[in-house]
C-alpha positions as CSV (number, residue, x, y, z in Angstrom):
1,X,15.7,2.3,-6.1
2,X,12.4,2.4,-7.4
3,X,9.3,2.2,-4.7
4,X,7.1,-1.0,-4.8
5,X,3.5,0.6,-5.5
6,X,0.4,-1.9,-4.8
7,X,-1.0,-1.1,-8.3
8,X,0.3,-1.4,-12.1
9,X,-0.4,0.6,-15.4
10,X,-2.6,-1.6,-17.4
11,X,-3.5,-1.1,-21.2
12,X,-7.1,0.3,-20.5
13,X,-6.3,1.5,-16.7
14,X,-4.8,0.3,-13.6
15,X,-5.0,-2.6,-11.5
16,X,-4.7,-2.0,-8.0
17,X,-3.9,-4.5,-4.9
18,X,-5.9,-4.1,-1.7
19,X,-6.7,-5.1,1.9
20,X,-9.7,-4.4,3.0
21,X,-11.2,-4.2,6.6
22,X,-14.9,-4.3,6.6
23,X,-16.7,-3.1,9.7
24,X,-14.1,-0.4,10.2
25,X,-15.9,2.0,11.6
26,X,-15.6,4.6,8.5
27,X,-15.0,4.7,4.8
28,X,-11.3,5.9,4.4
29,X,-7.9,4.7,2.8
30,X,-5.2,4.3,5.0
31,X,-1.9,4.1,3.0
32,X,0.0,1.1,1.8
33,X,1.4,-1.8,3.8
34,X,3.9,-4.7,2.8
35,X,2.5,-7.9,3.9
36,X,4.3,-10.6,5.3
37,X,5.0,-12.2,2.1
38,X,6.7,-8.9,0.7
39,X,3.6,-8.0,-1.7
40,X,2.4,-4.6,-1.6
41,X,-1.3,-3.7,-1.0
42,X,-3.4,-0.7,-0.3
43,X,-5.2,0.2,3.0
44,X,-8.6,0.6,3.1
45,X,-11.5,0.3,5.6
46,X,-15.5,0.6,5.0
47,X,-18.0,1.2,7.5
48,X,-20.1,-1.7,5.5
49,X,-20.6,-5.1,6.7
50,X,-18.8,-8.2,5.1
51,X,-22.0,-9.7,3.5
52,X,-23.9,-9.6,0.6
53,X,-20.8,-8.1,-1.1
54,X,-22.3,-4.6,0.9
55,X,-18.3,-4.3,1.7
56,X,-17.0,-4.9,-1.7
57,X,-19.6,-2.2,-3.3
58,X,-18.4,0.4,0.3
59,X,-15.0,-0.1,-1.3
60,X,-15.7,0.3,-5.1
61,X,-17.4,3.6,-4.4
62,X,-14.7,4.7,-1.9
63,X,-11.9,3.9,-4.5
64,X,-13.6,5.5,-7.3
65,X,-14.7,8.7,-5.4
66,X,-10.7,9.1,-4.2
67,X,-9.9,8.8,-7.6
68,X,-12.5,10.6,-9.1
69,X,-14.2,8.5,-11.8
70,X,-17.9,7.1,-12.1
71,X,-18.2,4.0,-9.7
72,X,-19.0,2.0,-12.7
73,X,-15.5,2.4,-13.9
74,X,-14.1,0.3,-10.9
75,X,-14.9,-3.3,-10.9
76,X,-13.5,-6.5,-8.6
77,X,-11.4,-8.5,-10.6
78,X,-10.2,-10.7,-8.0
79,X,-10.8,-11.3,-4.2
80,X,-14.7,-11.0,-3.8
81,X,-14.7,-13.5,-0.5
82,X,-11.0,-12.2,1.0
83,X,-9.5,-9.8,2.7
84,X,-6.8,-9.1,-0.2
85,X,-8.9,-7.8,-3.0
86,X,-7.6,-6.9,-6.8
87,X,-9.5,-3.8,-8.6
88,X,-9.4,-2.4,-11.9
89,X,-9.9,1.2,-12.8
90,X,-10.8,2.1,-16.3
91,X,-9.0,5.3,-17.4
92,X,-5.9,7.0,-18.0
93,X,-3.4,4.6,-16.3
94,X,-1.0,7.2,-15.8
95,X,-3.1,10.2,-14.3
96,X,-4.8,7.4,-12.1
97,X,-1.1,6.2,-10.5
98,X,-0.7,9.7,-9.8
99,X,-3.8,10.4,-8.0
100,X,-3.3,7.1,-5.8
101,X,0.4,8.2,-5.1
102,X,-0.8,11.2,-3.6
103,X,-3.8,9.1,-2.0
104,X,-1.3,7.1,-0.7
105,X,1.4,9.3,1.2
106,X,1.2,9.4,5.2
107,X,-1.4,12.2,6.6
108,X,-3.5,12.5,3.6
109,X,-7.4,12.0,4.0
């Protein structure tokens, strides 16, 4: 049985699925959770406020500096006002799933 991964291969990337918790004391990615309504997402906290989309840039840098790609190659595609956020990452779709599958696994920074 395949695992249910929070982001998906896209033509010109990936498309990833996450929660984030502004405020959260420091800038870190915390795994992936299955929310209530069985959708997968990935864990992520800033240390940045929720306004002025500071939170939403906190988490673009974070992503793209755990991935290791230019911050200009992530960008919000959905979620700019919730918790649940959707983020695409230009590149190689399949290098980038691997690199967030080992982001993702318990104990890893």
């Amino acid at each position: 049985m395949a695992r249910v991964r929070p982001w998906a291969v896209v033509a010109d990337g990936i498309v990833i699925a996450v929660r984030l918790t502004p405020k959260g004391g420091r800038d870190a990615i915390e795994g992936i959770e299955q929310l209530a309504d069985g959708k997968c997402v990935l864990k992520a906290r800033v240390r940045a406020a929720a306004s002025e989309g500071e939170a939403n840039d906190a988490l673009m840098r974070l992503i793209a500096k755990a991935v290791d790609v230019a911050p200009r190659r992530v960008s919000l595609v959905a979620g700019a006002t919730a918790r649940i956020k959707r983020l695409s990452i230009a590149g190689d779709g399949a290098t980038l799933a691997r690199t967030l599958e080992t982001l993702a696994q318990p104990g890893k920074p």
